[in-house]
Every structure is written in C-alpha cells, then in structure tokens.
PDB file of N, H, CA, C and O in Angstrom:
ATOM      1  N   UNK A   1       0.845  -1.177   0.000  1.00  0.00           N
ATOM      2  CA  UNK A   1       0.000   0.000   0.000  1.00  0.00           C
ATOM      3  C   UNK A   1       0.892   1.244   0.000  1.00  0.00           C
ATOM      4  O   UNK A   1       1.747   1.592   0.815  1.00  0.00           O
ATOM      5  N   UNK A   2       0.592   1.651  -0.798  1.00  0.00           N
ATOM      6  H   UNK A   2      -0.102   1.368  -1.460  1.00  0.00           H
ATOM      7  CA  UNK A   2       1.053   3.586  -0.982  1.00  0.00           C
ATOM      8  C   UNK A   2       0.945   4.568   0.058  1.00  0.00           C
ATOM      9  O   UNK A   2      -0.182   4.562   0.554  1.00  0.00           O
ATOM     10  N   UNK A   3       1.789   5.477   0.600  1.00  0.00           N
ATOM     11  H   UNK A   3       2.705   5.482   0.198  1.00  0.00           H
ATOM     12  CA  UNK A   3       1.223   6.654   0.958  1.00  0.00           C
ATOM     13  C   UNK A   3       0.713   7.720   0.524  1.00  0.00           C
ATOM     14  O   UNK A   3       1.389   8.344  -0.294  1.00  0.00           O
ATOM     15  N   UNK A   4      -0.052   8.035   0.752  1.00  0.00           N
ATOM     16  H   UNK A   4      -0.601   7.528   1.416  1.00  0.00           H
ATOM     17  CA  UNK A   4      -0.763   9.416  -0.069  1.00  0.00           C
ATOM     18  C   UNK A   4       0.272  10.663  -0.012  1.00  0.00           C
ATOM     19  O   UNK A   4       0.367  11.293   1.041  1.00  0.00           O
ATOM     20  N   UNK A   5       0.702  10.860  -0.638  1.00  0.00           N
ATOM     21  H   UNK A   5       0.625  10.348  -1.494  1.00  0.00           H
ATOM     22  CA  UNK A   5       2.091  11.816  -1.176  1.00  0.00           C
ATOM     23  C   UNK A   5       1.718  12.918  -0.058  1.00  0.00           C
ATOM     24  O   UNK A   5       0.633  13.091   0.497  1.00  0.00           O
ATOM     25  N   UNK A   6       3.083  13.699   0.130  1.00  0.00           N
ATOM     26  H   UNK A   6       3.964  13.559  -0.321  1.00  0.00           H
ATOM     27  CA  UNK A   6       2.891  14.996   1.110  1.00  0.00           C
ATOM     28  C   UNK A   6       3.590  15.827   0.094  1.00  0.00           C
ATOM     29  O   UNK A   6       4.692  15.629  -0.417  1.00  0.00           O
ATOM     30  N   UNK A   7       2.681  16.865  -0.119  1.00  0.00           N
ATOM     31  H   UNK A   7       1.786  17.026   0.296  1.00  0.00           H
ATOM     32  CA  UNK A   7       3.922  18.377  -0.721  1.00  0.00           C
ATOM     33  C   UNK A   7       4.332  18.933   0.337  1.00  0.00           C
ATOM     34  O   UNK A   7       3.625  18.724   1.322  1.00  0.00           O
ATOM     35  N   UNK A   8       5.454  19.729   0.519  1.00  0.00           N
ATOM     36  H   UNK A   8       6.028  19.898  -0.282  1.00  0.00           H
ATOM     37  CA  UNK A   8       5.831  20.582   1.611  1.00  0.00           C
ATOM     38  C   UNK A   8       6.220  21.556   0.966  1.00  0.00           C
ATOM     39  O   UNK A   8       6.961  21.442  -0.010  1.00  0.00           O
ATOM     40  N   UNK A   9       5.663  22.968   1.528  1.00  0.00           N
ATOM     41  H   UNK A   9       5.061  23.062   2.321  1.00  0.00           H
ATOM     42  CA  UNK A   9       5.879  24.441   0.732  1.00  0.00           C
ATOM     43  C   UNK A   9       6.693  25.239   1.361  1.00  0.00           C
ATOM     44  O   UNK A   9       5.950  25.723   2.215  1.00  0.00           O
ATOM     45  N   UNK A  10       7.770  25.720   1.518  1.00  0.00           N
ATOM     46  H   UNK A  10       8.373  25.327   0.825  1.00  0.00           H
ATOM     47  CA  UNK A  10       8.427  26.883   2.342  1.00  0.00           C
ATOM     48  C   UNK A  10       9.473  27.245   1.769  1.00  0.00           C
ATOM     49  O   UNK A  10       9.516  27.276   0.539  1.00  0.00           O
ATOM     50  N   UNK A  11      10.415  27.556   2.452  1.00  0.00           N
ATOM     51  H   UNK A  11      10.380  27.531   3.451  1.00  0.00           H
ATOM     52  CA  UNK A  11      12.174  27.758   2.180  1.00  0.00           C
ATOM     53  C   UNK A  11      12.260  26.276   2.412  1.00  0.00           C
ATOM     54  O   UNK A  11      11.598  25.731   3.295  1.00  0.00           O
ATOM     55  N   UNK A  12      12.848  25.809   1.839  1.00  0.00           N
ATOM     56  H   UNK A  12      13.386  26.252   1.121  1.00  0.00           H
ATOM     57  CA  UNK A  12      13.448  24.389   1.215  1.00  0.00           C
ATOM     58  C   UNK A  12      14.955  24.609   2.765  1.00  0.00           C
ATOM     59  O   UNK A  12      14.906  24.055   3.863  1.00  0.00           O
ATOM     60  N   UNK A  13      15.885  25.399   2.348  1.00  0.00           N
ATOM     61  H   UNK A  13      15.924  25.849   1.456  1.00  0.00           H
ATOM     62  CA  UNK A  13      16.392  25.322   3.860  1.00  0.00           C
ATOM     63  C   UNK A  13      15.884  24.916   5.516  1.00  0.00           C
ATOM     64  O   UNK A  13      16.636  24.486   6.391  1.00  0.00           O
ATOM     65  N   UNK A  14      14.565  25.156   5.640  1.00  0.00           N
ATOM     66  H   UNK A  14      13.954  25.506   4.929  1.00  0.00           H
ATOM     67  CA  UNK A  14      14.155  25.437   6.702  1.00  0.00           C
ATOM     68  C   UNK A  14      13.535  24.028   6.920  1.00  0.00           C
ATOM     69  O   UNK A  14      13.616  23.333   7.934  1.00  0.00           O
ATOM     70  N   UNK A  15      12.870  23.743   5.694  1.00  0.00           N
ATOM     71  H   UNK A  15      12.804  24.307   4.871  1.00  0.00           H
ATOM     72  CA  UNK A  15      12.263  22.702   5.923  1.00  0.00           C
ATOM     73  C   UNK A  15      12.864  20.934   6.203  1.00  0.00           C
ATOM     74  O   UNK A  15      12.480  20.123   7.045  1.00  0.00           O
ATOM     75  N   UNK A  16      14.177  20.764   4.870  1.00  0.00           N
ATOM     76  H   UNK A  16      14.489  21.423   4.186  1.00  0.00           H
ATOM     77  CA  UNK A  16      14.783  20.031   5.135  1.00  0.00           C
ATOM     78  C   UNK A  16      14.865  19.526   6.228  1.00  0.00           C
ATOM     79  O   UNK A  16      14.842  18.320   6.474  1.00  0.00           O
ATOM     80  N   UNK A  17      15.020  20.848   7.352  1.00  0.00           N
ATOM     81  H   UNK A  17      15.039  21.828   7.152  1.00  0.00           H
ATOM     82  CA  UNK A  17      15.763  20.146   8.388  1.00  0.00           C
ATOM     83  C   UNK A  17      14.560  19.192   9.391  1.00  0.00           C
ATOM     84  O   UNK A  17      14.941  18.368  10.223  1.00  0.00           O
ATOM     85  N   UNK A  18      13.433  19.421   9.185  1.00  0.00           N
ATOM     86  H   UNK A  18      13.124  20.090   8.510  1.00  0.00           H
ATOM     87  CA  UNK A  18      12.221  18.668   9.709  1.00  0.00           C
ATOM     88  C   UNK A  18      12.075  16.563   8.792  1.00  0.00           C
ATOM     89  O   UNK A  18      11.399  15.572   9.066  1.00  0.00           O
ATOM     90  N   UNK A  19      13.016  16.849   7.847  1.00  0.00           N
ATOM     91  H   UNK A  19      13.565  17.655   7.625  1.00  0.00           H
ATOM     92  CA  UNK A  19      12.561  15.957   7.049  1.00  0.00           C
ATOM     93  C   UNK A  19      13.506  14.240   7.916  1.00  0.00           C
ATOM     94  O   UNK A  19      14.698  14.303   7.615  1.00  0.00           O
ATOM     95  N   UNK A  20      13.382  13.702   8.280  1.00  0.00           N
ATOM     96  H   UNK A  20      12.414  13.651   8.525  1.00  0.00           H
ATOM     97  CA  UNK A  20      13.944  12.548   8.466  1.00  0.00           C
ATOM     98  C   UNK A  20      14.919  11.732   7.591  1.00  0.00           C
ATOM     99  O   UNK A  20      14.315  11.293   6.612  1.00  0.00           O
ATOM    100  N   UNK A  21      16.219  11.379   7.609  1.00  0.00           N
ATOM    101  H   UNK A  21      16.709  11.735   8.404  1.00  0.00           H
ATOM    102  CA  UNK A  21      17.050  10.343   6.947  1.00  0.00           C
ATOM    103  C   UNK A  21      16.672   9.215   5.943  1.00  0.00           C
ATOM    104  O   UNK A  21      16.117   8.299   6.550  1.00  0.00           O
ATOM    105  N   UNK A  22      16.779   8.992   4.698  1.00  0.00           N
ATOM    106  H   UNK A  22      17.229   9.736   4.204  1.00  0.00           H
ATOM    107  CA  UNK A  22      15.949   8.206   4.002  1.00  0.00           C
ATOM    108  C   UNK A  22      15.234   7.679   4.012  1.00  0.00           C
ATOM    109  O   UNK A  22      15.094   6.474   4.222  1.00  0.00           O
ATOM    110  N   UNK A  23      14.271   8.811   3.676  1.00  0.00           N
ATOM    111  H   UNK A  23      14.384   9.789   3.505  1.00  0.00           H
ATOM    112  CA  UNK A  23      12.718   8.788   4.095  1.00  0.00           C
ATOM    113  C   UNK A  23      11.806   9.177   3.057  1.00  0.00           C
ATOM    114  O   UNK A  23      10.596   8.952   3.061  1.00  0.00           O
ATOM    115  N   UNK A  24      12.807  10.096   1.693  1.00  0.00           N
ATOM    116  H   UNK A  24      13.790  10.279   1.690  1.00  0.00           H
ATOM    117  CA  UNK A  24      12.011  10.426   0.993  1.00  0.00           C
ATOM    118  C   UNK A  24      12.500   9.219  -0.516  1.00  0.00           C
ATOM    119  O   UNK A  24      13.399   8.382  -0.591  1.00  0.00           O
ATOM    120  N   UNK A  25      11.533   9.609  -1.430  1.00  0.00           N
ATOM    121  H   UNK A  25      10.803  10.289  -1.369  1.00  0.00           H
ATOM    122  CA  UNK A  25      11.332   8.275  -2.836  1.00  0.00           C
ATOM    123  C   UNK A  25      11.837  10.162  -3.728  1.00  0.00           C
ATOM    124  O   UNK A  25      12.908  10.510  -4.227  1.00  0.00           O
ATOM    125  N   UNK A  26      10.926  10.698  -3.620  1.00  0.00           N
ATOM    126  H   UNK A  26      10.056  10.415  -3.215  1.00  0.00           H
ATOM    127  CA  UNK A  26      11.770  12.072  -4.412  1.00  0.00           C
ATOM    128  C   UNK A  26      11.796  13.285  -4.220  1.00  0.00           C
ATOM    129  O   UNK A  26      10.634  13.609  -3.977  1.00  0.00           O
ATOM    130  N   UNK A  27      12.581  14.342  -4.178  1.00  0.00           N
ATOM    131  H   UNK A  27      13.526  14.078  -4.376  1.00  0.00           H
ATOM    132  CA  UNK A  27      12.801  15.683  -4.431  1.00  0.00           C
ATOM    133  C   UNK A  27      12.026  16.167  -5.683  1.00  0.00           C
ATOM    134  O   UNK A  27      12.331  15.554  -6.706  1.00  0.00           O
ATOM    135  N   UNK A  28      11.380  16.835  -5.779  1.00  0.00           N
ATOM    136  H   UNK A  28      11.133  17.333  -4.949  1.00  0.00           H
ATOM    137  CA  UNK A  28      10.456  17.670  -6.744  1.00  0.00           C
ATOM    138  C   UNK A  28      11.126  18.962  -6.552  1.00  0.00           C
ATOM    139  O   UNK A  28      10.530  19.417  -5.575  1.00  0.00           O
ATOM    140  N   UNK A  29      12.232  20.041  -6.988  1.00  0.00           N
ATOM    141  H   UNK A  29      12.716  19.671  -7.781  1.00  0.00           H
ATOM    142  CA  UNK A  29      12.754  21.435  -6.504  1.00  0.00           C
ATOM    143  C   UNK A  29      12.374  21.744  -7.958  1.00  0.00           C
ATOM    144  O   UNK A  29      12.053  21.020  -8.901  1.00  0.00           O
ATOM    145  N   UNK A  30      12.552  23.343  -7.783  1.00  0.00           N
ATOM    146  H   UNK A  30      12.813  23.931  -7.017  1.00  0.00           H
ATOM    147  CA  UNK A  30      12.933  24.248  -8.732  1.00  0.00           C
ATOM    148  C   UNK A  30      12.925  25.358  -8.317  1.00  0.00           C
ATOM    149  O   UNK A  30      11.992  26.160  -8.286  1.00  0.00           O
ATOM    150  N   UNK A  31      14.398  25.504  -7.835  1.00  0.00           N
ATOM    151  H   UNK A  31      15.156  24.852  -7.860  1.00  0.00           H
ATOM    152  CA  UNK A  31      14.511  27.074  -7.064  1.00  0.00           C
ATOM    153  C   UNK A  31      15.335  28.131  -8.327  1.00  0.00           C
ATOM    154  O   UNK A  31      15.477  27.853  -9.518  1.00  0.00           O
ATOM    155  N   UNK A  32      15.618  28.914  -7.875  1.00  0.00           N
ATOM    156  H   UNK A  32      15.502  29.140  -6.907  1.00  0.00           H
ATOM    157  CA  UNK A  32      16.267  29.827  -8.988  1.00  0.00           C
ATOM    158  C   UNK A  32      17.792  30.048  -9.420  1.00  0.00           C
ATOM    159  O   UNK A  32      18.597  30.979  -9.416  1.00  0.00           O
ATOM    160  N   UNK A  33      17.758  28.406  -9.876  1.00  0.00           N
ATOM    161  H   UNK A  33      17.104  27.650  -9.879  1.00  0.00           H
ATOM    162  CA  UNK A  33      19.403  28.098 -10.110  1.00  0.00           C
ATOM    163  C   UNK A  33      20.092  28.673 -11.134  1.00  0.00           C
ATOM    164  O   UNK A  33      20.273  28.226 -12.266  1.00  0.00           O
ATOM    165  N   UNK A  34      20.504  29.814 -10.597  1.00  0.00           N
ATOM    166  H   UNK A  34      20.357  30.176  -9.677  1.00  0.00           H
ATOM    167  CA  UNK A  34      21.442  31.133 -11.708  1.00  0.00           C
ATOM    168  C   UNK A  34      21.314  31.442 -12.495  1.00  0.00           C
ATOM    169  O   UNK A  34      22.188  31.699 -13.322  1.00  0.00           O
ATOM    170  N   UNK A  35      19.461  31.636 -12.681  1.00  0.00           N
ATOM    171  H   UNK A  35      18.750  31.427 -12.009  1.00  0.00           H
ATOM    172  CA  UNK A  35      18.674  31.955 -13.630  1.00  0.00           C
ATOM    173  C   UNK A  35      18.980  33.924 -13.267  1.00  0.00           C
ATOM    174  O   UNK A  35      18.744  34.359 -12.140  1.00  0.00           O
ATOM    175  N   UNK A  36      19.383  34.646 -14.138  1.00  0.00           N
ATOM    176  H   UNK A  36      19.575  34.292 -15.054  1.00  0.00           H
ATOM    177  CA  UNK A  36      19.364  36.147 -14.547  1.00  0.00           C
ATOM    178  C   UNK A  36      18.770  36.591 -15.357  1.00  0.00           C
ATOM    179  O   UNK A  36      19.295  37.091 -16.352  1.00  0.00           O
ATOM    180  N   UNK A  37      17.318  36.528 -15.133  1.00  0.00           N
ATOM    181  H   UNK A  37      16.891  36.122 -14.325  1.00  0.00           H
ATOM    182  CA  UNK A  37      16.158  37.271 -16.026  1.00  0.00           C
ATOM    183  C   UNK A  37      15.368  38.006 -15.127  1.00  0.00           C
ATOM    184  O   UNK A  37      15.292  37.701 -13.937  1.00  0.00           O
ATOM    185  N   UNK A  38      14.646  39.164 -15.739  1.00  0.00           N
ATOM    186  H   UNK A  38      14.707  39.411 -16.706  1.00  0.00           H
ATOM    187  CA  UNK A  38      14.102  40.418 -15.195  1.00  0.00           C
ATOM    188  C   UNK A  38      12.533  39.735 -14.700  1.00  0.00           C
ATOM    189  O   UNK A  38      11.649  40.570 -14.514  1.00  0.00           O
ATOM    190  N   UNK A  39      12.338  38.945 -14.586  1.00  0.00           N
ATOM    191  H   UNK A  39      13.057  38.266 -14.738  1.00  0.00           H
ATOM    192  CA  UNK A  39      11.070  39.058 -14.144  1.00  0.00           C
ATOM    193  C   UNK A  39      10.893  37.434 -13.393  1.00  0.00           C
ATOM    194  O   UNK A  39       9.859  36.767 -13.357  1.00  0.00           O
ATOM    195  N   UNK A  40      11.967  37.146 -12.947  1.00  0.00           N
ATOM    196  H   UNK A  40      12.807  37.687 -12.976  1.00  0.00           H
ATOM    197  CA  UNK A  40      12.752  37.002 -11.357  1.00  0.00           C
ATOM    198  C   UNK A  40      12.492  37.565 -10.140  1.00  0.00           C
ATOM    199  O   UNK A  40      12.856  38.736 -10.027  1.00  0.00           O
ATOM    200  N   UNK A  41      11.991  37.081  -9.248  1.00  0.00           N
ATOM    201  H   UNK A  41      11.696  36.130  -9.340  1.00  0.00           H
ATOM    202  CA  UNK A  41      12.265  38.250  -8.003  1.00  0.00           C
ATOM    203  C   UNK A  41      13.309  38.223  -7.177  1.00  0.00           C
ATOM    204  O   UNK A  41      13.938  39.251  -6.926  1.00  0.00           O
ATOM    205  N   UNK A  42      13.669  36.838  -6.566  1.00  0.00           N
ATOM    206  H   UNK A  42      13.158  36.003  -6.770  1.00  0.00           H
ATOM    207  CA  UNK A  42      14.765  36.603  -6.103  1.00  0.00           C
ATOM    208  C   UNK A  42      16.192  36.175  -6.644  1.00  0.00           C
ATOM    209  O   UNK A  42      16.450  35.370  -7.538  1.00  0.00           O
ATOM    210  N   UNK A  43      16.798  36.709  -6.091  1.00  0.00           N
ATOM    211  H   UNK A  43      16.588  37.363  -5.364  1.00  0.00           H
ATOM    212  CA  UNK A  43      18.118  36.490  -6.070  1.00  0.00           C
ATOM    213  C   UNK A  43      18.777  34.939  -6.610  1.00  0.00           C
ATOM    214  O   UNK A  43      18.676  33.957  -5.874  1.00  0.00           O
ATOM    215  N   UNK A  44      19.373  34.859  -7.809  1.00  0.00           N
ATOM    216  H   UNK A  44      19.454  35.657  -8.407  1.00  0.00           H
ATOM    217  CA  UNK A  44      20.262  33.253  -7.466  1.00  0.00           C
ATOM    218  C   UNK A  44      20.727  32.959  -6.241  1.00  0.00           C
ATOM    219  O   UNK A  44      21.335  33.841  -5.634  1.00  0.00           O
ATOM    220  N   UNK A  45      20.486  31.339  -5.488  1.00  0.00           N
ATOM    221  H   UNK A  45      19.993  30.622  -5.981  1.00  0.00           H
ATOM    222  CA  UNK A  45      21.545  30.902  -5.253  1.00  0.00           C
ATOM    223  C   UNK A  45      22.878  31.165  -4.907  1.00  0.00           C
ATOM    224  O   UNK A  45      23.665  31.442  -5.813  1.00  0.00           O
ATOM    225  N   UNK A  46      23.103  31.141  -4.221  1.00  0.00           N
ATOM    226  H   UNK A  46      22.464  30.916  -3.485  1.00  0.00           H
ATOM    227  CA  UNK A  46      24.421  31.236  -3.854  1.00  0.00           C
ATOM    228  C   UNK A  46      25.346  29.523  -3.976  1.00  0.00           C
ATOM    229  O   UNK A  46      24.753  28.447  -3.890  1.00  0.00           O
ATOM    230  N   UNK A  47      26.644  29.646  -4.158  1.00  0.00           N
ATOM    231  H   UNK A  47      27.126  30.520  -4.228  1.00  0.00           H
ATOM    232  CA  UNK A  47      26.937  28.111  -4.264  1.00  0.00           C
ATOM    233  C   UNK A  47      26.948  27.603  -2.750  1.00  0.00           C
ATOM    234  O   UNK A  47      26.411  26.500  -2.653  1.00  0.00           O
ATOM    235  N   UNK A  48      27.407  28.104  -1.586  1.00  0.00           N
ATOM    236  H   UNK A  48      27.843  29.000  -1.665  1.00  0.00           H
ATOM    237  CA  UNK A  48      27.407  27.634  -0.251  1.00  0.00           C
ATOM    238  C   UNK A  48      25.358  27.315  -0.380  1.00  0.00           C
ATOM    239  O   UNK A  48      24.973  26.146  -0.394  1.00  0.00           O
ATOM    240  N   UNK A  49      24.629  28.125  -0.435  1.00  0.00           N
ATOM    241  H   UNK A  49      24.941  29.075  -0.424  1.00  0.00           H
ATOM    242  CA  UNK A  49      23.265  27.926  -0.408  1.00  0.00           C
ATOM    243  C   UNK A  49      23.470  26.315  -0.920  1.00  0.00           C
ATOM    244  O   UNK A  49      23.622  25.399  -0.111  1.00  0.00           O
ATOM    245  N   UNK A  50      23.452  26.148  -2.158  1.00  0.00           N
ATOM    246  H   UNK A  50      23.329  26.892  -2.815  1.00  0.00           H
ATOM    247  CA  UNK A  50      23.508  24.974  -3.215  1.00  0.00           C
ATOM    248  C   UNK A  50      24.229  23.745  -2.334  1.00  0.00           C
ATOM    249  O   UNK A  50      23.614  22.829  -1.787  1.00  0.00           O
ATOM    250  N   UNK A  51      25.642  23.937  -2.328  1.00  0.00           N
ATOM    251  H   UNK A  51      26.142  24.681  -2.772  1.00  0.00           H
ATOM    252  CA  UNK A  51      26.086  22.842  -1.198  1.00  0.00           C
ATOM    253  C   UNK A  51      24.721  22.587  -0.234  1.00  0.00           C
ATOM    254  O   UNK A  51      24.123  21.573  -0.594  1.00  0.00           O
ATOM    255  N   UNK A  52      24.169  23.198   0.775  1.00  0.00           N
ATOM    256  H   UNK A  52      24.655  24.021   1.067  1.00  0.00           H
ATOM    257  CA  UNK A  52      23.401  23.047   1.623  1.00  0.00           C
ATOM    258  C   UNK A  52      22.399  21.881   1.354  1.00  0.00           C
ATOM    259  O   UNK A  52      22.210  20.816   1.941  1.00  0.00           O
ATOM    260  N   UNK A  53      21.773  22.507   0.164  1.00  0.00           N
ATOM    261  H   UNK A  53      21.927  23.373  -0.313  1.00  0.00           H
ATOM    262  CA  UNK A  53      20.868  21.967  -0.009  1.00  0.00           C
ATOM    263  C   UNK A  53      20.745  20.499  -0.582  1.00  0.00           C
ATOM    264  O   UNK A  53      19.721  19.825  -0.471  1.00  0.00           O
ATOM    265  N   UNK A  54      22.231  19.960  -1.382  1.00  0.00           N
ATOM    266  H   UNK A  54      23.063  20.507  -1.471  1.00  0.00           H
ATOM    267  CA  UNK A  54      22.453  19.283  -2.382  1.00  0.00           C
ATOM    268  C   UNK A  54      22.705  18.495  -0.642  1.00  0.00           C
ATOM    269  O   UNK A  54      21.632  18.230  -0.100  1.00  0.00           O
ATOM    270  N   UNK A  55      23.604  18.243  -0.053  1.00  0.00           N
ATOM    271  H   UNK A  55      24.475  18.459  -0.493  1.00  0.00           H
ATOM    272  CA  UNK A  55      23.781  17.840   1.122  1.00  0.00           C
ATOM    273  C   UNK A  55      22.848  17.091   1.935  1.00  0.00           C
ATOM    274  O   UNK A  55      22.995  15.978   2.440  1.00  0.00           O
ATOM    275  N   UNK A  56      21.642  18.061   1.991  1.00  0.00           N
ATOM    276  H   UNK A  56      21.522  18.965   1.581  1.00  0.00           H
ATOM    277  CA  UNK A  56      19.951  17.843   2.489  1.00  0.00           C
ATOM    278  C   UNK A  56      18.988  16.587   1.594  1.00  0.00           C
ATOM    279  O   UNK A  56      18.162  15.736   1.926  1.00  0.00           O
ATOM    280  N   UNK A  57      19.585  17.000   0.384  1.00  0.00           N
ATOM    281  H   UNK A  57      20.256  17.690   0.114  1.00  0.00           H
ATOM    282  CA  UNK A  57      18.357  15.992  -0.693  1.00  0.00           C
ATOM    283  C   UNK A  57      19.409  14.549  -0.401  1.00  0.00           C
ATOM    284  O   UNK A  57      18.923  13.460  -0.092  1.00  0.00           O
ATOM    285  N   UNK A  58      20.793  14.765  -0.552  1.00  0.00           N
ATOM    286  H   UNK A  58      21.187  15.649  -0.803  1.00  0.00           H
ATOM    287  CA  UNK A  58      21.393  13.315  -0.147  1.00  0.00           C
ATOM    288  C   UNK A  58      20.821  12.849   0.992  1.00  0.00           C
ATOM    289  O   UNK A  58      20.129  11.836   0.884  1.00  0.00           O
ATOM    290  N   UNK A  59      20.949  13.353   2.062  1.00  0.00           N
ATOM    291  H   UNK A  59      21.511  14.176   2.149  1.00  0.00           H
ATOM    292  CA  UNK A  59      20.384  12.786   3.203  1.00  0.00           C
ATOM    293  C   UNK A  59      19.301  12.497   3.648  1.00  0.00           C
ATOM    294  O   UNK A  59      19.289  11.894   4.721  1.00  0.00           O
ATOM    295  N   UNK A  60      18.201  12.777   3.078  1.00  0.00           N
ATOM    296  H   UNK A  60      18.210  13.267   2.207  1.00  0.00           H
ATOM    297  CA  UNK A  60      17.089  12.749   3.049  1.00  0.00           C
ATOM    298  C   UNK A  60      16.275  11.482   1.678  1.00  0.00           C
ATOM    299  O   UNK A  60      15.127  11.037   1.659  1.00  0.00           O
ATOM    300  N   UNK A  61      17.200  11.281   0.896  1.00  0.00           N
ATOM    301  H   UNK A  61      18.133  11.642   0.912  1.00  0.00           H
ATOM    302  CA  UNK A  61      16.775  10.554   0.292  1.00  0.00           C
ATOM    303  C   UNK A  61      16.712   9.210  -0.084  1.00  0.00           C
ATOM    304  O   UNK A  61      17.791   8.807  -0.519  1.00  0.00           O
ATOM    305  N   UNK A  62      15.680   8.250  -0.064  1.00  0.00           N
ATOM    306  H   UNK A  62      14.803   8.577   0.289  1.00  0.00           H
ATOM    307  CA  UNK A  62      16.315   6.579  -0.001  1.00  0.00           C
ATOM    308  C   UNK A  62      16.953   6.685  -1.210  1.00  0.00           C
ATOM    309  O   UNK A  62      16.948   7.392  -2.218  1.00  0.00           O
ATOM    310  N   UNK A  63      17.731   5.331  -0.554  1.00  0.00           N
ATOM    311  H   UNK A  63      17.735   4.757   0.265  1.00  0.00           H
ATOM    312  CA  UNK A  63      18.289   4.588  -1.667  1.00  0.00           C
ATOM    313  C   UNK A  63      18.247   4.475  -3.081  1.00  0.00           C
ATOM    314  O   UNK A  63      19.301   4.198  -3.653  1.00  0.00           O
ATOM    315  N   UNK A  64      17.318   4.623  -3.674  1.00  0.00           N
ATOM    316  H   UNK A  64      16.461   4.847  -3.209  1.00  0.00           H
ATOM    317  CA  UNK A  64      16.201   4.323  -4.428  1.00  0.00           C
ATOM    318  C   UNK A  64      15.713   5.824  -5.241  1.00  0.00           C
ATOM    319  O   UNK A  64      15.362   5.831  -6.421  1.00  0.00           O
ATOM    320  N   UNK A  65      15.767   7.061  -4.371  1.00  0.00           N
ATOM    321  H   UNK A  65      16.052   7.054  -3.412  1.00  0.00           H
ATOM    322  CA  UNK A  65      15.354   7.816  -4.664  1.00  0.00           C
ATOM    323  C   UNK A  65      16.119   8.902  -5.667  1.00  0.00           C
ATOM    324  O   UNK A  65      17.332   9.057  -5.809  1.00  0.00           O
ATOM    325  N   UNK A  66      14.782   9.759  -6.458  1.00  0.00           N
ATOM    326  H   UNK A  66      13.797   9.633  -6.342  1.00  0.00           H
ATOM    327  CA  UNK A  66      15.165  10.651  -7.125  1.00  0.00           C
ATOM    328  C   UNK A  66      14.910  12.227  -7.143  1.00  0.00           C
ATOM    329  O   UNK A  66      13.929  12.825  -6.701  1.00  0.00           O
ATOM    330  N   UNK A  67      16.074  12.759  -7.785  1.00  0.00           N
ATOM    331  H   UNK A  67      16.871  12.273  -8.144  1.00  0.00           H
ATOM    332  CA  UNK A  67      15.612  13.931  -7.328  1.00  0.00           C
ATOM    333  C   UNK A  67      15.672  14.657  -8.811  1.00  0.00           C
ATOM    334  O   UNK A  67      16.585  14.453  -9.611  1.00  0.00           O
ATOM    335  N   UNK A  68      14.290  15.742  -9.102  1.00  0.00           N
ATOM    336  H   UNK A  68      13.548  15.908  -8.452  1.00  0.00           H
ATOM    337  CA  UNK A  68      14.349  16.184 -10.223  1.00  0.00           C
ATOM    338  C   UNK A  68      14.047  17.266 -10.260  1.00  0.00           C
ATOM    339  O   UNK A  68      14.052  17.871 -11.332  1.00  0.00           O
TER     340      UNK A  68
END
C-alpha cells in the first residue's frame, strides 16, 4: 500500500531540516538556479546555499530515490 504523497511548501532550507534520513522516494525542486532574467524576483543561489541543499536531498533521500 502507498502513501498518499505529502507536498511541503516553504524555504526548502528550513524545511529540510524537519525531514527525516531516508525517508524520501523524491525531491520535486525548482529554485532559482542562476537563472538572470528580469522578471525574477529573487536572487540566485548562492553556491554555499547549493552545497546546503544538495547535502539535504542526499540525506534525506532513499536509496532508491530521485531527485528532479
């Protein structure tokens, strides 16, 4: 039997850290990876940001899992 999927909406930083050790099947992101177009609001990424996060989806993700 399946679980009925959870989205989680916030700062992706913040949240990670609630998320438990391979626990997730996938990462669904699309933050604003060093995209420089005017109708943008936020800021790229930073690469320390990026480490962070790339760090977070490893750890958080089974074996098994993907991230896209």
């Amino acid at each position: 039997m399946y679980e009925k999927p959870k989205l989680l909406w916030g700062d992706a930083k913040e949240l990670l850290l609630s998320v438990p050790d391979a626990s997730q099947d996938l990462v669904l992101t699309d933050p604003p990876y060093d995209m420089l177009t005017s109708n943008i609001k936020t800021p790229p990424l930073t690469h320390a940001t990026k480490e962070i996060l790339v760090r977070h989806f490893k750890r958080i993700l089974k074996p098994t899992g993907n991230i896209l």
